[in-house]
C-alpha positions as CSV (number, residue, x, y, z in Angstrom):
1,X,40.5,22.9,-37.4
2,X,37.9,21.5,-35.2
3,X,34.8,19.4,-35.8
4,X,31.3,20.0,-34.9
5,X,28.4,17.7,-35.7
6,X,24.9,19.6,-37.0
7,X,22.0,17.8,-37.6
8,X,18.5,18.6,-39.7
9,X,20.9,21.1,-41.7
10,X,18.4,22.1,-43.5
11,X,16.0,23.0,-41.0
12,X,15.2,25.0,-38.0
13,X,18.3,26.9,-36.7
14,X,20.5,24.8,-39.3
15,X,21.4,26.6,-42.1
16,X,22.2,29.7,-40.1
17,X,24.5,27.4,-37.4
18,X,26.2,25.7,-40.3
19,X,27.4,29.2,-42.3
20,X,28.4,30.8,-39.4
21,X,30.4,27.6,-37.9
22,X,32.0,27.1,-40.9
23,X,33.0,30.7,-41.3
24,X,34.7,30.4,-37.7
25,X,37.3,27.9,-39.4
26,X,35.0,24.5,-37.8
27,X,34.7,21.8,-40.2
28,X,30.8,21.0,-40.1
29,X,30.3,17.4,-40.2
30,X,26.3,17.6,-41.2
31,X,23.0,15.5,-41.2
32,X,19.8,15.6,-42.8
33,X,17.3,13.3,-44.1
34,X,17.9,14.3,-47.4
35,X,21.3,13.6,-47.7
36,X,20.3,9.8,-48.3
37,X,19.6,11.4,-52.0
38,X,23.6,11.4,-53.3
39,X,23.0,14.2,-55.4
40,X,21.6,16.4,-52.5
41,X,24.5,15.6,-50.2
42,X,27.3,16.5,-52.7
43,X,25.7,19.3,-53.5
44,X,25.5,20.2,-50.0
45,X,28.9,18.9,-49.8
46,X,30.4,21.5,-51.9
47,X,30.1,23.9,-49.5
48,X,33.5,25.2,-47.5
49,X,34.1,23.3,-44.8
50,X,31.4,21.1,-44.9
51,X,31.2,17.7,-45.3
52,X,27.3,16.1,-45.6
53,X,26.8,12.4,-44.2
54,X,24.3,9.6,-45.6
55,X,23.7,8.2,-42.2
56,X,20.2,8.6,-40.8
57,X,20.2,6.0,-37.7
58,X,21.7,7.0,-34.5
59,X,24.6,3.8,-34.8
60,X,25.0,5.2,-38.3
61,X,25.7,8.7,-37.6
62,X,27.8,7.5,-34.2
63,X,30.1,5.2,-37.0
64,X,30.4,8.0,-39.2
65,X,31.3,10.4,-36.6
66,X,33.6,8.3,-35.4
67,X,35.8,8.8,-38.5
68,X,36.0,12.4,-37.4
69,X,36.6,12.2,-33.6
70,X,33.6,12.7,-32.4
71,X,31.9,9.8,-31.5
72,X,31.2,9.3,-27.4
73,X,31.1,13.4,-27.0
């Protein structure tokens, strides 16, 4: 399975790009400013191959991408 990174989930093209990636066997590693709310990212979370992130700031995201393989793409 490959990873993709999303951001804004939530908005704009987001929700659409996040069903139909995860549907095509990605794992959907996924921002949004409301995922600093721990409730709304496991929630979000729950979702198949999905897995919400905390991290807002670029260095954030990067370190938690990291942990994925995606970091420097």
């Amino acid at each position: 399975m490959q990873n993709v990174f999303v951001s804004n989930v939530l908005e704009y093209t987001g929700p659409g790009v996040v069903d139909v990636l995860s549907r095509s066997n990605y794992q959907v590693i996924c921002h949004d400013r409301s995922f600093t709310d721990p409730k709304k990212r496991a929630e979000y979370d729950q979702k198949d191959n999905v897995v919400a992130i905390a991290a807002q700031s670029r260095e954030n995201i990067a370190s938690e991408l990291e942990n994925f393989g995606l970091a420097g793409r």
